[in-house]
C-alpha positions in Angstrom: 84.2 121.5 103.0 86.5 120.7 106.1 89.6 123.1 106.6 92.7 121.7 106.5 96.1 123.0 108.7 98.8 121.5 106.5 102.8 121.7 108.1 105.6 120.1 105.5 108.8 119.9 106.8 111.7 119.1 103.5 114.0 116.3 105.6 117.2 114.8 104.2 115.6 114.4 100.2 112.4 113.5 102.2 109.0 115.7 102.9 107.5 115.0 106.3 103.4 116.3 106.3 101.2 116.6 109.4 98.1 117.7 108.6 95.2 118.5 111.3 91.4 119.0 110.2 90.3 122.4 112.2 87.5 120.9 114.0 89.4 117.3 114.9 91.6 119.3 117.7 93.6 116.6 118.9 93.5 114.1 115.8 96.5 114.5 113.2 97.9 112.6 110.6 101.8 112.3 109.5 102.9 111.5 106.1 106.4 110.5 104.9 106.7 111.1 101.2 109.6 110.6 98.7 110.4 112.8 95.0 109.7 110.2 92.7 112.4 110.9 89.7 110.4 108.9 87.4 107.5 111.4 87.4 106.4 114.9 89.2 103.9 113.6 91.8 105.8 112.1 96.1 105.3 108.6 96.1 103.7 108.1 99.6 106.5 106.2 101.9 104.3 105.8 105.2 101.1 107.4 106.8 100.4 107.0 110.3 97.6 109.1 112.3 98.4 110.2 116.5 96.0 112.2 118.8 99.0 113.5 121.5 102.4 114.7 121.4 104.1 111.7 122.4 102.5 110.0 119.5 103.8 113.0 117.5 107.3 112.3 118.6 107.1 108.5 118.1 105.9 109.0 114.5 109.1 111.5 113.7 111.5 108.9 114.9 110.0 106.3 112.6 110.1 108.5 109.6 113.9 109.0 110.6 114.4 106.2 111.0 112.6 104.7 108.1 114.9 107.5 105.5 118.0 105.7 107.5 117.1 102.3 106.2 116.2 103.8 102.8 119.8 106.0 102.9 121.8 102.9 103.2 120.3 100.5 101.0 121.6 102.2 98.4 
């Protein structure tokens, strides 16, 4: 069994997750996930995997900008 580094960051009714496997040094994935009211489980928004910082940063202005669209639809 693979050990997991796990970062969730609560964002603006949102929860951002990078997770890294400890021997995939480089390799991580981000996950955008939304409280679903209806039930207790995050319904999965977008998932997106990046292998350097500037992928990293890219990834954290889609999610932002991804909760903007979502924040005025309503």
């Amino acid at each position: 069994m693979q050990s997991l580094k796990l970062v969730k960051i609560p964002f603006r009714g949102h929860q951002i997750i990078i997770a890294q496997e400890e021997n995939h040094i480089g390799e991580f994935t981000v996950t955008l996930q939304k409280s679903n009211e209806a039930t207790v489980a995050n319904t999965r928004i977008e998932q997106l995997n990046g292998h350097t910082g500037s992928d990293l940063i890219g990834m954290m202005e889609k999610m932002s900008l991804l909760i903007d669209t979502a924040e005025h639809g309503k």
